[in-house]
C-alpha positions in Angstrom: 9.0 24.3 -6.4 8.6 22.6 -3.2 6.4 24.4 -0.5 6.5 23.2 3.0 2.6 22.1 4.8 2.6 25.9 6.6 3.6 27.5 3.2 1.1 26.3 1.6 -1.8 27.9 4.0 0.4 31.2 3.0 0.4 30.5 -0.5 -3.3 29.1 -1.2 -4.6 32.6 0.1 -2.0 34.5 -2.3 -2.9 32.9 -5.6 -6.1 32.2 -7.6 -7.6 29.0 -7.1 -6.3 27.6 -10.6 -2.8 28.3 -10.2 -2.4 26.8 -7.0 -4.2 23.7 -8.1 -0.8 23.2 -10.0 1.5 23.2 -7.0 -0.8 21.6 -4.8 1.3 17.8 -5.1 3.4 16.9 -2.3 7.0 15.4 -1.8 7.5 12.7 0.2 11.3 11.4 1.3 11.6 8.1 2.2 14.6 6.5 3.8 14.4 2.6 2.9 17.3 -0.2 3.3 18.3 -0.9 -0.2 17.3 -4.7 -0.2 13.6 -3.0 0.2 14.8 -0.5 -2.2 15.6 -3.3 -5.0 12.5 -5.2 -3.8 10.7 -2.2 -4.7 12.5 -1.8 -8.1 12.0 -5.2 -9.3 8.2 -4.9 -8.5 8.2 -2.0 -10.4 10.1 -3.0 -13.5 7.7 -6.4 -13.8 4.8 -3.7 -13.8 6.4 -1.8 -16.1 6.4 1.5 -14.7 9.2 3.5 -12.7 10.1 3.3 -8.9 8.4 7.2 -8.0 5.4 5.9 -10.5 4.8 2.5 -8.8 5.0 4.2 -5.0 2.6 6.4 -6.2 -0.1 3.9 -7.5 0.7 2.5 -3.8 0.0 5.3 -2.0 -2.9 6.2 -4.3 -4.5 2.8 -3.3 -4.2 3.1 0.2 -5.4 6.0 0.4 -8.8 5.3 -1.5 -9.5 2.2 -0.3 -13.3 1.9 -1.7 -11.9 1.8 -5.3 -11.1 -2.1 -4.3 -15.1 -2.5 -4.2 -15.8 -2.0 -7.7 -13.7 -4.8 -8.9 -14.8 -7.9 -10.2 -14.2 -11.0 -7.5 -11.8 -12.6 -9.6 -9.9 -9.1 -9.7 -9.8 -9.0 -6.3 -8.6 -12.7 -6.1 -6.1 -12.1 -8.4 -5.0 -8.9 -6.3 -5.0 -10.8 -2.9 -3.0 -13.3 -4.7 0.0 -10.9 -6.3 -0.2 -9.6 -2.7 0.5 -12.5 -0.9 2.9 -14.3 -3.1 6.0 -13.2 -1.2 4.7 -14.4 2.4 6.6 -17.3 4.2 4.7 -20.5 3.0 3.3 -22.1 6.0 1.5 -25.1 6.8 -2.3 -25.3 8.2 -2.5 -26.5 11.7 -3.5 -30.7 12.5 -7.0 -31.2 13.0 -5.9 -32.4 17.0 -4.3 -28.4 17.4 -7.5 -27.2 17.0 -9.6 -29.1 18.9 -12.2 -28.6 21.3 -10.2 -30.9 24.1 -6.7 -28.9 23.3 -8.4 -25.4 23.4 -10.5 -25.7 26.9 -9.3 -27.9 29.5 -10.5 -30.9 30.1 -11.2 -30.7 34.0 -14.5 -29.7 34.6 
């Protein structure tokens, strides 16, 4: 059964407490491309879990972000890392980019 935001107000002063503890998920639709879409699958599939499960565990995370302090530092390493493996690979700056004479000018 899928009950709207202002349904649920409605329906939470209708029923017991218990039974509306089992309705009380809600359904998200998401429009993605399908490039993102097949992204998402693959990432899924190498976790072993389905597409809806994987979005969830997502969303779950996000949405409790202090769980990430009671991890270990290498779990958190290892999480930054499979988080980061799909960025662009790019190249530190030259010492001579970041140096005092190229960041204030050199009139005084």
């Amino acid at each position: 059964m899928n009950i709207s935001c202002d349904d649920r107000s409605r329906w939470r002063r209708l029923l017991s407490p218990g039974v509306f503890a089992k309705m009380d998920a809600m359904t998200i639709r998401i429009e993605i491309a399908p490039d993102t879409e097949a992204k998402l699958s693959a990432q899924a599939a190498a976790r072993g879990v389905t597409l809806p499960d994987y979005l969830r565990q997502i969303l779950e995370q996000q949405a409790n972000p202090a769980s990430g302090a009671q991890l270990s530092p290498a779990a958190k390493a290892a999480l930054w890392r499979e988080s980061t493996k799909d960025l662009p690979d790019t190249r530190p700056l030259p010492d001579n980019a970041i140096g005092r004479e190229s960041i204030y000018d050199t009139r005084l």
